[in-house]
mmJSON file of the N, C-alpha and C atoms, coordinates in Angstrom:
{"data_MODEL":{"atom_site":{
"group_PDB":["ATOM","ATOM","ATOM","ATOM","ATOM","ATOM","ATOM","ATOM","ATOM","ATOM","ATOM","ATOM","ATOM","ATOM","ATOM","ATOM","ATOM","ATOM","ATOM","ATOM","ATOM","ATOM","ATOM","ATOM","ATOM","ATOM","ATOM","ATOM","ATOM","ATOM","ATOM","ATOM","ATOM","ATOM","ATOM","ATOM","ATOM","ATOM","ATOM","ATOM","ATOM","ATOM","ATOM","ATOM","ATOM","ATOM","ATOM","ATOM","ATOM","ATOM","ATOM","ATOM","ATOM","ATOM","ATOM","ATOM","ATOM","ATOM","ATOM","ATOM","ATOM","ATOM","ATOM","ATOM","ATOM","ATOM","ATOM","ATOM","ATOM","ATOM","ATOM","ATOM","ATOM","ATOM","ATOM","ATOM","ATOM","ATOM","ATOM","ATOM","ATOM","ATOM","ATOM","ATOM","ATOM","ATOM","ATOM","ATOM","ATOM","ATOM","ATOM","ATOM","ATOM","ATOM","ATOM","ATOM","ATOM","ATOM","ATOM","ATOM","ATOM","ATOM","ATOM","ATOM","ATOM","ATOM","ATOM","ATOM","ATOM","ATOM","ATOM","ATOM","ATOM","ATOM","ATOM","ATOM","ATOM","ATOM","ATOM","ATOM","ATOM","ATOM","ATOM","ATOM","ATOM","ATOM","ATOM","ATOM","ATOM","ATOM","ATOM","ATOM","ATOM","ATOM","ATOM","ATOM","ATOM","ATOM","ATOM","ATOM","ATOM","ATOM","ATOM","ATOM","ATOM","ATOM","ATOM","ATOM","ATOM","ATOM","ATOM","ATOM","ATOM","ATOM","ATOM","ATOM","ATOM","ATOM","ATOM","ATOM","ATOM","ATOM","ATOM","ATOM","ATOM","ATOM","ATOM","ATOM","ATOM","ATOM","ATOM","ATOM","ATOM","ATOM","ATOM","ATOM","ATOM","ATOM","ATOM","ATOM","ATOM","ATOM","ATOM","ATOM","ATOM","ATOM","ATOM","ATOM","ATOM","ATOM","ATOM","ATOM","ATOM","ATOM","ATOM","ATOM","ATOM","ATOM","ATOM","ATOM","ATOM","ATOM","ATOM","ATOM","ATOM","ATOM","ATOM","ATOM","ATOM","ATOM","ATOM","ATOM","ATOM","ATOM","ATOM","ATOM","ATOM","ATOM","ATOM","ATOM","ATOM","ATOM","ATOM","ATOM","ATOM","ATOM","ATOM","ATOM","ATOM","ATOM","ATOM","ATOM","ATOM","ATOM"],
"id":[1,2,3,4,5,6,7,8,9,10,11,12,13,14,15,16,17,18,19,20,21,22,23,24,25,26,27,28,29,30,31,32,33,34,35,36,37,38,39,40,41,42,43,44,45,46,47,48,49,50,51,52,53,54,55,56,57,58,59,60,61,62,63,64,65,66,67,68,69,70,71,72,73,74,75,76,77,78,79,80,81,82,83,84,85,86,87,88,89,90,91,92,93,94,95,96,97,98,99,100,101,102,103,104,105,106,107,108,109,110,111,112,113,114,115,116,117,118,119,120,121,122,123,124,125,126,127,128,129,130,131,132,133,134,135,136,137,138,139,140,141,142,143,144,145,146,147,148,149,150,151,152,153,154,155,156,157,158,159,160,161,162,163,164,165,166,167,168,169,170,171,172,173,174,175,176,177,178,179,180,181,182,183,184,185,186,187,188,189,190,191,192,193,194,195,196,197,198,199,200,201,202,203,204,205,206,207,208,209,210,211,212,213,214,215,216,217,218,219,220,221,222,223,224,225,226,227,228,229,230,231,232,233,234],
"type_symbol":["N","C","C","N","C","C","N","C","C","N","C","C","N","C","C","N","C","C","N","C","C","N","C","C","N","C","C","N","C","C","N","C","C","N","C","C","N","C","C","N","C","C","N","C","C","N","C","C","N","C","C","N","C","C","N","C","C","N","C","C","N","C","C","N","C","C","N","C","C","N","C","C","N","C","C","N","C","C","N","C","C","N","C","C","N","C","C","N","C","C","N","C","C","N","C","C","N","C","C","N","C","C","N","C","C","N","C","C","N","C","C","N","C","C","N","C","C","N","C","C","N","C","C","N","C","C","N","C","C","N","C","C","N","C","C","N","C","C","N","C","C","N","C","C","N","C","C","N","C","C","N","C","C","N","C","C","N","C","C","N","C","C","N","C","C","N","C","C","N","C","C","N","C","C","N","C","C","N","C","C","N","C","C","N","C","C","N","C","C","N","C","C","N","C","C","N","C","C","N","C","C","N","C","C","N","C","C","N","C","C","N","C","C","N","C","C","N","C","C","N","C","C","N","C","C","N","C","C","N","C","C","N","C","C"],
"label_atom_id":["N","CA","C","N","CA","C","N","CA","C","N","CA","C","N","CA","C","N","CA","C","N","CA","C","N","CA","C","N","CA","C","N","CA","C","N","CA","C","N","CA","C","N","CA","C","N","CA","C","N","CA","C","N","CA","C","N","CA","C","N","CA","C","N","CA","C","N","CA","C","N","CA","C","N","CA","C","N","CA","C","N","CA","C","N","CA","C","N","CA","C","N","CA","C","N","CA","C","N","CA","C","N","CA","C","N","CA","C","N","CA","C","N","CA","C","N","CA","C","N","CA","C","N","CA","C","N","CA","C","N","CA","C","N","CA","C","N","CA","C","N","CA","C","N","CA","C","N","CA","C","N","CA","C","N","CA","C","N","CA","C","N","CA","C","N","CA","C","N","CA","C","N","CA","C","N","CA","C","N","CA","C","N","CA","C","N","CA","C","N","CA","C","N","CA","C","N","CA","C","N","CA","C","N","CA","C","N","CA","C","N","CA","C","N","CA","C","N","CA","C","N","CA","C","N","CA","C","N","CA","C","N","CA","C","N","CA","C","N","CA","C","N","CA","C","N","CA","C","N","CA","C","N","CA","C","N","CA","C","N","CA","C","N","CA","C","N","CA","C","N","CA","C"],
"label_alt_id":[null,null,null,null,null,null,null,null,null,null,null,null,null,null,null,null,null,null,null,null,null,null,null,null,null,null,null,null,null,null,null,null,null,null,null,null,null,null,null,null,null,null,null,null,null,null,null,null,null,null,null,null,null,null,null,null,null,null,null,null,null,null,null,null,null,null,null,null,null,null,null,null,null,null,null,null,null,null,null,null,null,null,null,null,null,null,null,null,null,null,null,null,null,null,null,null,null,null,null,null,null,null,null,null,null,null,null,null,null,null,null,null,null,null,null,null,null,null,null,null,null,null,null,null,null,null,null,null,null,null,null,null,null,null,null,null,null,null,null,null,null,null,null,null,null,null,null,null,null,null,null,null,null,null,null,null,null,null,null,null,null,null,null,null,null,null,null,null,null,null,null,null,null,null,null,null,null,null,null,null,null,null,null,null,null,null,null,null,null,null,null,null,null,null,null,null,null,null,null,null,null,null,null,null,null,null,null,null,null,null,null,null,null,null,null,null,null,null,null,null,null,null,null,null,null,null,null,null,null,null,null,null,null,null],
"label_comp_id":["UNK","UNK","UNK","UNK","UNK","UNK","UNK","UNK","UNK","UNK","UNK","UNK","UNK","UNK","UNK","UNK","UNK","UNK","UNK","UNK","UNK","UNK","UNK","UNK","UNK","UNK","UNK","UNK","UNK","UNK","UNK","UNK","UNK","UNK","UNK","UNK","UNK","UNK","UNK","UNK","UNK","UNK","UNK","UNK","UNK","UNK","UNK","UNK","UNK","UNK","UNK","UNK","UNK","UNK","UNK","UNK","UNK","UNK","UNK","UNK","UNK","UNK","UNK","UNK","UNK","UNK","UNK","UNK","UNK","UNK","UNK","UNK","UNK","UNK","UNK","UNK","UNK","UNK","UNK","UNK","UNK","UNK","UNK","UNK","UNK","UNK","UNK","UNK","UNK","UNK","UNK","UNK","UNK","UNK","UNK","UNK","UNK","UNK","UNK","UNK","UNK","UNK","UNK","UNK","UNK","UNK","UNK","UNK","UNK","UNK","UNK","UNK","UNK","UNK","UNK","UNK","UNK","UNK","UNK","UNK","UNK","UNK","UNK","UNK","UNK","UNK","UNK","UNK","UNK","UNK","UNK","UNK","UNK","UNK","UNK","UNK","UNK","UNK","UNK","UNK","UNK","UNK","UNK","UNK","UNK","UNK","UNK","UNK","UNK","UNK","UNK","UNK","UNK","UNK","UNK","UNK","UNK","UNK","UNK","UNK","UNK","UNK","UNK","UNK","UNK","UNK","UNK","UNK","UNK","UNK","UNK","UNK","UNK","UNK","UNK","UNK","UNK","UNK","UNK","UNK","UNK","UNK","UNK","UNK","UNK","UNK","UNK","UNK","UNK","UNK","UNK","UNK","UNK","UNK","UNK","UNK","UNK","UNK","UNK","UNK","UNK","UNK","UNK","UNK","UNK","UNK","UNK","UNK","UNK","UNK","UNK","UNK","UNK","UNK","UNK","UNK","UNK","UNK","UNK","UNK","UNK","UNK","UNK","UNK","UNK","UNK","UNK","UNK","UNK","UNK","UNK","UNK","UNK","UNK"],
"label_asym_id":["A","A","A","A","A","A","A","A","A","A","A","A","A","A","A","A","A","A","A","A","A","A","A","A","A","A","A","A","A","A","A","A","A","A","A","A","A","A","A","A","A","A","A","A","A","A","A","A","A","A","A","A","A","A","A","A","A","A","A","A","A","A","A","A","A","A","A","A","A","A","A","A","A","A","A","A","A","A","A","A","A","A","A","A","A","A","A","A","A","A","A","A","A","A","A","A","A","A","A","A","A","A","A","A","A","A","A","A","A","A","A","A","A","A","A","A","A","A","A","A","A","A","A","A","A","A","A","A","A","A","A","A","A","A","A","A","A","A","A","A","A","A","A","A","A","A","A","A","A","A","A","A","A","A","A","A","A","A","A","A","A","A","A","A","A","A","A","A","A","A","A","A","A","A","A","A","A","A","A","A","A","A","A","A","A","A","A","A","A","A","A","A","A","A","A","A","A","A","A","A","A","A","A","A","A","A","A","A","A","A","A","A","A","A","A","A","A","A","A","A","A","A","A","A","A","A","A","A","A","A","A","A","A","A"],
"label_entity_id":["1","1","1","1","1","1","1","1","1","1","1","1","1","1","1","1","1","1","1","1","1","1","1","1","1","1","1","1","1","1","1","1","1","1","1","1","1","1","1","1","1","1","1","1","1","1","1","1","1","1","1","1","1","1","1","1","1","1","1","1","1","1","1","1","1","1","1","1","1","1","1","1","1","1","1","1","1","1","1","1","1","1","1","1","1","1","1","1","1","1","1","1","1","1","1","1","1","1","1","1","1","1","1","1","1","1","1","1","1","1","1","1","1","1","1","1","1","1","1","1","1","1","1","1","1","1","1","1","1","1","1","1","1","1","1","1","1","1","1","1","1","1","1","1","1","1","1","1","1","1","1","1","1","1","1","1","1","1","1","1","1","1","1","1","1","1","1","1","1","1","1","1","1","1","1","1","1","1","1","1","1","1","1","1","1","1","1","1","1","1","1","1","1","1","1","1","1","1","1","1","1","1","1","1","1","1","1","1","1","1","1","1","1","1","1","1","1","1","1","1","1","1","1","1","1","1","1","1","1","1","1","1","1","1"],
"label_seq_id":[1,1,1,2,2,2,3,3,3,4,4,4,5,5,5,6,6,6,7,7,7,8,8,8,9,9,9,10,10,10,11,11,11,12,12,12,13,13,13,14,14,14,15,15,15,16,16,16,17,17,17,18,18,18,19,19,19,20,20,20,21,21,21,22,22,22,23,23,23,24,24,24,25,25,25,26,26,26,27,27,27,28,28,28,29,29,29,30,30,30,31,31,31,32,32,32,33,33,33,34,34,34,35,35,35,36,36,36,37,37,37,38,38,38,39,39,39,40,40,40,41,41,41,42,42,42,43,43,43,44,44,44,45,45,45,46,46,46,47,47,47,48,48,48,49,49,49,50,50,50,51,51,51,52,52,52,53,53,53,54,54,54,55,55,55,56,56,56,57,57,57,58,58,58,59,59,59,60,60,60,61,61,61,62,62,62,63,63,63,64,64,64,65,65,65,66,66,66,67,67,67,68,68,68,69,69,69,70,70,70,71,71,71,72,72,72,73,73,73,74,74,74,75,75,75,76,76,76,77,77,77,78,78,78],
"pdbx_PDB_ins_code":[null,null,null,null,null,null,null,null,null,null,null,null,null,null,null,null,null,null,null,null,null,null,null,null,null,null,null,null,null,null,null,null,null,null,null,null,null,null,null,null,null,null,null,null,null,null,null,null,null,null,null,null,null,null,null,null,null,null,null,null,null,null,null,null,null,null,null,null,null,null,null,null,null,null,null,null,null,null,null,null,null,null,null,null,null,null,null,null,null,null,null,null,null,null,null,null,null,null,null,null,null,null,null,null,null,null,null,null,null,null,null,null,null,null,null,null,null,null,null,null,null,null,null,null,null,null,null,null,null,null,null,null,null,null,null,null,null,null,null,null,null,null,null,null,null,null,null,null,null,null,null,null,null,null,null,null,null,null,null,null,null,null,null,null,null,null,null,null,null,null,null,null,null,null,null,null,null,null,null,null,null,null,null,null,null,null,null,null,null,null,null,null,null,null,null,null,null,null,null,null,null,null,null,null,null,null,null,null,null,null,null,null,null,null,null,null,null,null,null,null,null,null,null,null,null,null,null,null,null,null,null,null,null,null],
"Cartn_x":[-11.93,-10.842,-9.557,-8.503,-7.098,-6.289,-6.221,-4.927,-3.602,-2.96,-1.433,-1.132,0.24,0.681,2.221,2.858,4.185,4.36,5.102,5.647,6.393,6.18,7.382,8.502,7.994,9.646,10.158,9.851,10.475,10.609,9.245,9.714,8.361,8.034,7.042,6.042,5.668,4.766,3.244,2.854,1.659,0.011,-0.973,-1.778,-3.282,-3.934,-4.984,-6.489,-7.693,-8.565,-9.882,-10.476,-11.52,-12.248,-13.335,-14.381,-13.808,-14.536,-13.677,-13.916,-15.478,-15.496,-14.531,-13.984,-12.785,-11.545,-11.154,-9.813,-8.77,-9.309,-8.457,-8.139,-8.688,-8.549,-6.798,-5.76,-5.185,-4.524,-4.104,-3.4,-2.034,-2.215,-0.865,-0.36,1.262,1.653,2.117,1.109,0.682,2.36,3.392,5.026,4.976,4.967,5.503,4.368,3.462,2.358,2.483,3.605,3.866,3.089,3.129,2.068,2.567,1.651,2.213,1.087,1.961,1.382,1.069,-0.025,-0.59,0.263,0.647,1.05,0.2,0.109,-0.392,0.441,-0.513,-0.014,-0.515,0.077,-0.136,-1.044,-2.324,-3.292,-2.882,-2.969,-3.006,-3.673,-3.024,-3.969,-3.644,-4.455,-4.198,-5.624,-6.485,-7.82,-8.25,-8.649,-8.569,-8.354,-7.408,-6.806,-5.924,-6.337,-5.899,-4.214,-3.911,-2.522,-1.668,-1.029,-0.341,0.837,0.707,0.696,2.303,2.113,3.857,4.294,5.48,6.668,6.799,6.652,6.688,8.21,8.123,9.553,10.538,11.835,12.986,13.129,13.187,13.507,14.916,14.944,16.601,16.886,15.49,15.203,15.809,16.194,16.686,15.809,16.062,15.023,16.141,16.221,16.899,16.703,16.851,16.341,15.17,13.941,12.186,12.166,13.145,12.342,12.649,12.688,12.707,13.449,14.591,14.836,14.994,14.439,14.461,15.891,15.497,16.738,17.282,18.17,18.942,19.568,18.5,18.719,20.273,20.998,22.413,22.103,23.093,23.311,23.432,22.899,23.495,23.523,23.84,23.835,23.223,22.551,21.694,22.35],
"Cartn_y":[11.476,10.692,11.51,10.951,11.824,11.307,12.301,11.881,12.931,11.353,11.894,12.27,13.903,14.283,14.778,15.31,15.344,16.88,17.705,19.31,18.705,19.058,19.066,19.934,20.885,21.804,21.289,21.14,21.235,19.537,18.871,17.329,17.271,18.176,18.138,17.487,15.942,15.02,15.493,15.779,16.466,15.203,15.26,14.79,16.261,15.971,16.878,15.995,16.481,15.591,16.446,15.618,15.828,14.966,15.093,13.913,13.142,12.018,10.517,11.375,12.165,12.326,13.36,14.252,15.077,14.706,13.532,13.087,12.752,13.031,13.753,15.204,15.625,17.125,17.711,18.449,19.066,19.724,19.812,19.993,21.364,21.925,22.669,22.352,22.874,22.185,23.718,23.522,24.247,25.134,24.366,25.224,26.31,26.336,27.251,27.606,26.941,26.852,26.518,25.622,24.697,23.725,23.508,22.431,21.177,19.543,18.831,17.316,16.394,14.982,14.389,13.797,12.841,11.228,10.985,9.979,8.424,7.742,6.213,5.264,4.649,3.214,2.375,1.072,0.022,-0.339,-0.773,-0.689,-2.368,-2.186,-3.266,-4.349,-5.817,-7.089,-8.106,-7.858,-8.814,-9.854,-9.299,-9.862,-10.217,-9.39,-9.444,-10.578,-11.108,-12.776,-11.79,-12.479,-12.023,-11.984,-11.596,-11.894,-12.919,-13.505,-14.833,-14.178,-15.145,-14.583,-15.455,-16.422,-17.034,-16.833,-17.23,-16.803,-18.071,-17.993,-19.111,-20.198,-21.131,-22.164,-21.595,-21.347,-21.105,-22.651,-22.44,-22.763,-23.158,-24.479,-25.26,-24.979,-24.493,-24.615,-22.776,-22.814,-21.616,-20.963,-20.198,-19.456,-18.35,-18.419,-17.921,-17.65,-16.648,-17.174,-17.345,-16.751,-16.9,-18.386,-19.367,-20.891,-20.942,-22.279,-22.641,-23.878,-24.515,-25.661,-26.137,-27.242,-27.969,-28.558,-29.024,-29.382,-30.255,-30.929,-31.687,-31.408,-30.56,-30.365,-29.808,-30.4,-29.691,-28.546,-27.95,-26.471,-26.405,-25.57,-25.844,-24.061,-24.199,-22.911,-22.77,-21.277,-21.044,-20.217],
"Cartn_z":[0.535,-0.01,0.135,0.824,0.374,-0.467,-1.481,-2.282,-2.077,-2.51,-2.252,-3.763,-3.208,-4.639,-3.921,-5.482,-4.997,-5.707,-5.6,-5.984,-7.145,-8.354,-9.66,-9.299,-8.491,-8.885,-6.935,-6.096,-4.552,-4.032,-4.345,-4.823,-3.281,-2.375,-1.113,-1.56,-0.804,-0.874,0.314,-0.282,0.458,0.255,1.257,1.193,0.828,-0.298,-0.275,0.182,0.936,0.981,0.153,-1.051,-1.502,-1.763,-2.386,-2.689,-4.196,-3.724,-4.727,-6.338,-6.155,-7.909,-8.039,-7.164,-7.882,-7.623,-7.416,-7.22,-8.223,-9.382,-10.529,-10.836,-10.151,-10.331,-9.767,-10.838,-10.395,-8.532,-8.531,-7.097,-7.233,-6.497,-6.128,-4.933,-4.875,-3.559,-2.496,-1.837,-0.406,-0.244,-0.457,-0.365,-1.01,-2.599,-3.651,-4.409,-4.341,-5.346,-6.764,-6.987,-8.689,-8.489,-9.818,-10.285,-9.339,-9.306,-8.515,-9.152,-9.139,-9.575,-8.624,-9.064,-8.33,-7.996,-6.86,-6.448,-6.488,-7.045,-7.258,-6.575,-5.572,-5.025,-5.103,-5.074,-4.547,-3.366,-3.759,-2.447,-1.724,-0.11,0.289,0.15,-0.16,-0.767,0.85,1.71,2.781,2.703,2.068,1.752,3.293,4.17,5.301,6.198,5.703,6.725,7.974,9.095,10.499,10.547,10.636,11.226,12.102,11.81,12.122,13.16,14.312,15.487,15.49,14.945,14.801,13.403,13.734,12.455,11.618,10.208,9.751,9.991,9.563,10.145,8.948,9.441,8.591,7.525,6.265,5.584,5.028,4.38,3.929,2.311,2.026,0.354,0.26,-1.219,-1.62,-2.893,-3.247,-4.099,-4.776,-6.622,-7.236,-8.696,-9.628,-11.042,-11.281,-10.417,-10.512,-10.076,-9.954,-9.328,-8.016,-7.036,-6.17,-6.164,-5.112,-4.546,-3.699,-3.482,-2.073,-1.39,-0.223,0.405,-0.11,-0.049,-0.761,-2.334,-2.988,-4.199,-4.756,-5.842,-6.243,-6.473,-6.656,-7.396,-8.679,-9.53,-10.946,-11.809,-13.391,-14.045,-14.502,-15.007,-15.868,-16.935],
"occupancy":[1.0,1.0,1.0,1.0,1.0,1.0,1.0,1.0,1.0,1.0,1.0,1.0,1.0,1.0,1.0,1.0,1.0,1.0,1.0,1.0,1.0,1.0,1.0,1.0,1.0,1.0,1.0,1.0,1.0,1.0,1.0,1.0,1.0,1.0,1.0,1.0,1.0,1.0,1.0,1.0,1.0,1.0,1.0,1.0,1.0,1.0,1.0,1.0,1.0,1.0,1.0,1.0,1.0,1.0,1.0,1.0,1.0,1.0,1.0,1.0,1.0,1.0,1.0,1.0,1.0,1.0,1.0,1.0,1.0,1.0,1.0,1.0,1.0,1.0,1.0,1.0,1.0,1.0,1.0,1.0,1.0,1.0,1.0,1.0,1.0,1.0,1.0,1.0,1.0,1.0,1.0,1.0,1.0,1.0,1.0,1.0,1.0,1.0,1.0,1.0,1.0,1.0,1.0,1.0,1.0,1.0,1.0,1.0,1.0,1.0,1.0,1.0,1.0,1.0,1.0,1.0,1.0,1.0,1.0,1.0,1.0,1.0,1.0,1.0,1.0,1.0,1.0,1.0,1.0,1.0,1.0,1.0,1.0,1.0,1.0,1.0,1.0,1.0,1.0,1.0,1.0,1.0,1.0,1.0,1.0,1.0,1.0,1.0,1.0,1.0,1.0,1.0,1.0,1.0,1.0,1.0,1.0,1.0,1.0,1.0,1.0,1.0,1.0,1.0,1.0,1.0,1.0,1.0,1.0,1.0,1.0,1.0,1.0,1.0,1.0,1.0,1.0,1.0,1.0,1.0,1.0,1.0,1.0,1.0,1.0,1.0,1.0,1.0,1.0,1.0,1.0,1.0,1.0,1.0,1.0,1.0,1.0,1.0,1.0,1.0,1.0,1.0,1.0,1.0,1.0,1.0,1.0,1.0,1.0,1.0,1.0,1.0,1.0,1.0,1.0,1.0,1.0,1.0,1.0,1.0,1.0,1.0,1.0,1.0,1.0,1.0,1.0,1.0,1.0,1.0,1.0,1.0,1.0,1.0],
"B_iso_or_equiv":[0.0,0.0,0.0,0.0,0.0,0.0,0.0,0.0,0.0,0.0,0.0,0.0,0.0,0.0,0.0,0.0,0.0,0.0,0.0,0.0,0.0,0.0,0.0,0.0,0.0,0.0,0.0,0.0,0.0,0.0,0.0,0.0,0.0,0.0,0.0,0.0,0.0,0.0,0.0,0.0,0.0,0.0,0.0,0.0,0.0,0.0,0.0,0.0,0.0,0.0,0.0,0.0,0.0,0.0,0.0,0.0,0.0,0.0,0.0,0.0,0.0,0.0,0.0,0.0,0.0,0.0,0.0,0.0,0.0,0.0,0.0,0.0,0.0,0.0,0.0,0.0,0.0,0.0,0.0,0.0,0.0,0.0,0.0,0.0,0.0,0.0,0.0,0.0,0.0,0.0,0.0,0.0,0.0,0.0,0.0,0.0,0.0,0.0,0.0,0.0,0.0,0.0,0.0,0.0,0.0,0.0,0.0,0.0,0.0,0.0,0.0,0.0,0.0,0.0,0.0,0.0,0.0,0.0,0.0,0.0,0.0,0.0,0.0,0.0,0.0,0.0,0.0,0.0,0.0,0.0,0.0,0.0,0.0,0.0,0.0,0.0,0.0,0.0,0.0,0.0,0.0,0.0,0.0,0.0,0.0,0.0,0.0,0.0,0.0,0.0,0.0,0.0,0.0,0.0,0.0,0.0,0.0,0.0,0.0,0.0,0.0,0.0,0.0,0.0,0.0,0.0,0.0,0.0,0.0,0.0,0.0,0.0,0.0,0.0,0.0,0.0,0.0,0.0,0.0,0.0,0.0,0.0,0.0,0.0,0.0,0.0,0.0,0.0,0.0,0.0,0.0,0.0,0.0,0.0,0.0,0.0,0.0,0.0,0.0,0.0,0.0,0.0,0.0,0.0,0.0,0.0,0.0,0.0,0.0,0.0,0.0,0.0,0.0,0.0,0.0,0.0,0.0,0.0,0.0,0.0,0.0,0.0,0.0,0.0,0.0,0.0,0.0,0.0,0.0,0.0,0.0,0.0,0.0,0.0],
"pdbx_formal_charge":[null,null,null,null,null,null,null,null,null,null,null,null,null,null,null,null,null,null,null,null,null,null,null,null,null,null,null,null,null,null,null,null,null,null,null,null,null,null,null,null,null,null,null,null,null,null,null,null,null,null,null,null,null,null,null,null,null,null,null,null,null,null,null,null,null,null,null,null,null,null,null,null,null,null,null,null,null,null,null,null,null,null,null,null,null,null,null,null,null,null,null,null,null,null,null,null,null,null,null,null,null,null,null,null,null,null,null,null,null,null,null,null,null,null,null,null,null,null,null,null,null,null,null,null,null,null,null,null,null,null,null,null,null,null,null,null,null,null,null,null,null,null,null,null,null,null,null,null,null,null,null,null,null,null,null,null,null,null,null,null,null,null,null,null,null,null,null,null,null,null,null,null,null,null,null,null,null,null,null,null,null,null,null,null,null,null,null,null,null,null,null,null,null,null,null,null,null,null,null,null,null,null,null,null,null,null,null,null,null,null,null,null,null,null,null,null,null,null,null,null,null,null,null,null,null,null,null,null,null,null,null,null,null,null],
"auth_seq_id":[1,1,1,2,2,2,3,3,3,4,4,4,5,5,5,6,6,6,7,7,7,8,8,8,9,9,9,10,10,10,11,11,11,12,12,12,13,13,13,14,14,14,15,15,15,16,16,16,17,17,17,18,18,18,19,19,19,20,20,20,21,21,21,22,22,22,23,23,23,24,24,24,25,25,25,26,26,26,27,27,27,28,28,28,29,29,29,30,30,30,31,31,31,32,32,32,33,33,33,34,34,34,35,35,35,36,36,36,37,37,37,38,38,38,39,39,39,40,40,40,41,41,41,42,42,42,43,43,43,44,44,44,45,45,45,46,46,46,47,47,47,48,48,48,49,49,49,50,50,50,51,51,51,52,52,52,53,53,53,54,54,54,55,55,55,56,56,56,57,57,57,58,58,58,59,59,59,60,60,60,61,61,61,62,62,62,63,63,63,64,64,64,65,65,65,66,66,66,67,67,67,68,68,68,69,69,69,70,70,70,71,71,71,72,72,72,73,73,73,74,74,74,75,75,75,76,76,76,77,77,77,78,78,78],
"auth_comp_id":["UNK","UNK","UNK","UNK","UNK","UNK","UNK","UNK","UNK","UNK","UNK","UNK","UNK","UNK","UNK","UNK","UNK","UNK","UNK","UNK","UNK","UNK","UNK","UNK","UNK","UNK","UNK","UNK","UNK","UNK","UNK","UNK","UNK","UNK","UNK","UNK","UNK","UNK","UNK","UNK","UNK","UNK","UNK","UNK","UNK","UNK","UNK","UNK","UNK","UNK","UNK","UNK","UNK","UNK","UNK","UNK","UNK","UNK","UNK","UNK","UNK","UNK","UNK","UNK","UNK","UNK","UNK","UNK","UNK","UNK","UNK","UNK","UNK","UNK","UNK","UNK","UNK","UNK","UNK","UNK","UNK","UNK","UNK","UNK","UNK","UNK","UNK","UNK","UNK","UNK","UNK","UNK","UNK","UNK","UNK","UNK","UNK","UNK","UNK","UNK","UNK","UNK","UNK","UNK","UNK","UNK","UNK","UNK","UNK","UNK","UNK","UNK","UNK","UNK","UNK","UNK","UNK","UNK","UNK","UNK","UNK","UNK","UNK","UNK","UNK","UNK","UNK","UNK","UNK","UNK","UNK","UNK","UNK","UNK","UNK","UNK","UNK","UNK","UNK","UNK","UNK","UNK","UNK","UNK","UNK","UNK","UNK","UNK","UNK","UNK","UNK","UNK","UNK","UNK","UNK","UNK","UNK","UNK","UNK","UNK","UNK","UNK","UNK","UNK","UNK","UNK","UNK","UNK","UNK","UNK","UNK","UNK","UNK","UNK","UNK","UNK","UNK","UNK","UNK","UNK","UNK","UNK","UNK","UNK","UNK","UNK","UNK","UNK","UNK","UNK","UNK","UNK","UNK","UNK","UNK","UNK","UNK","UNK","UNK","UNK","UNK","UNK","UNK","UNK","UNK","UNK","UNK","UNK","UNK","UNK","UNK","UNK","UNK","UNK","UNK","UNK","UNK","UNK","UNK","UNK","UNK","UNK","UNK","UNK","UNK","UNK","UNK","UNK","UNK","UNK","UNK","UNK","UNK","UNK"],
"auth_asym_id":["A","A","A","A","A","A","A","A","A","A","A","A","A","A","A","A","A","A","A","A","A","A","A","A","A","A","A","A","A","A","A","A","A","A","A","A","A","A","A","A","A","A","A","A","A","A","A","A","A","A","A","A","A","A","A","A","A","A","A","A","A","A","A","A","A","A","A","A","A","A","A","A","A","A","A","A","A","A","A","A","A","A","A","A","A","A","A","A","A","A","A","A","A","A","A","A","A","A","A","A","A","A","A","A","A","A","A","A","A","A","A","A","A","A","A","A","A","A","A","A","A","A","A","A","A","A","A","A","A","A","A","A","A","A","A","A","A","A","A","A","A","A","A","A","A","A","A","A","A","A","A","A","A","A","A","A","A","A","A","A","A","A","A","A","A","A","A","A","A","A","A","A","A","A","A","A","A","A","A","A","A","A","A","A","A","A","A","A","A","A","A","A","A","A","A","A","A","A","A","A","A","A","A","A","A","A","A","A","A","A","A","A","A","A","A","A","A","A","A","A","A","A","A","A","A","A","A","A","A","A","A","A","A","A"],
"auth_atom_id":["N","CA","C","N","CA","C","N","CA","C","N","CA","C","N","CA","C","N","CA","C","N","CA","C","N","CA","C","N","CA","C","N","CA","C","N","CA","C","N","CA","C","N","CA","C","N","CA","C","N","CA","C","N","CA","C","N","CA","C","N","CA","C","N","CA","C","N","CA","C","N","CA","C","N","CA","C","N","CA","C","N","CA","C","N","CA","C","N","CA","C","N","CA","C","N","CA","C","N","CA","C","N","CA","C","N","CA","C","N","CA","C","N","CA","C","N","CA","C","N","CA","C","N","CA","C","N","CA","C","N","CA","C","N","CA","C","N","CA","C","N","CA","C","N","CA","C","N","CA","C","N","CA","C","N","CA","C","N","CA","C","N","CA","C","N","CA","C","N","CA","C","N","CA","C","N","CA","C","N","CA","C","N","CA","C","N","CA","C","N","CA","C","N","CA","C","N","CA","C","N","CA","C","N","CA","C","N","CA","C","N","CA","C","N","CA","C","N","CA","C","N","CA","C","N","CA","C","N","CA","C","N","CA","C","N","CA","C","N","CA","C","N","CA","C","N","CA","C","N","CA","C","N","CA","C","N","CA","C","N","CA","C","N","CA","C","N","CA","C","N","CA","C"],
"pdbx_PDB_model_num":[1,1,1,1,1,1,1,1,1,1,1,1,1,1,1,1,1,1,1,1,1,1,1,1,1,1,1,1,1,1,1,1,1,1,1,1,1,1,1,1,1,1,1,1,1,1,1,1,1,1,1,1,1,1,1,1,1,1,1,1,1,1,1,1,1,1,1,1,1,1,1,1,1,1,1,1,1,1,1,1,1,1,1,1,1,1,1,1,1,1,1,1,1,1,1,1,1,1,1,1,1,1,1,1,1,1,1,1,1,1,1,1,1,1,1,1,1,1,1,1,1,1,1,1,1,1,1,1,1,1,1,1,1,1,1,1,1,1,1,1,1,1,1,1,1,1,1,1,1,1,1,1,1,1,1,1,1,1,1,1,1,1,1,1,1,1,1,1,1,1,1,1,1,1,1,1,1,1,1,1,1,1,1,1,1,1,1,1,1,1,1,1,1,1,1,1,1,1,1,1,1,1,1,1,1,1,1,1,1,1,1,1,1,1,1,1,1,1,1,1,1,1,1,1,1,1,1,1,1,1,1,1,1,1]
}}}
């Protein structure tokens, strides 16, 4: 497993590779040797659907304020 971590004091994003059960374990960063946090991401959600080989159609509708409106629709305030 590699996990990613970052240097507290130099800020160097480094990858370490160990096994999944010690992937909490502490890290130093290979530069200075200060302590260094573990980096957490966002894992990819493509749920393995293929890739779409065309571009979806440009859109008339606008999107603002968490809703959506369609074409024709007025403008208004919130």
């Amino acid at each position: 497993m590699r996990c990613p971590f970052r240097c507290t004091a130099c800020g160097l994003e480094f990858e370490v590779s160990r096994p999944a059960r010690e992937s909490a374990a502490d890290a130093a960063c290979p530069t200075d040797g200060a302590a260094a946090e573990r980096i957490f991401t966002v894992p990819s959600m493509n749920f393995n659907r293929p890739v779409s080989s065309t571009a979806a159609p440009p859109s008339s509708a606008f999107s603002h304020h968490g809703h959506s409106h369609g074409p024709g629709t007025g403008h208004h305030t919130h």
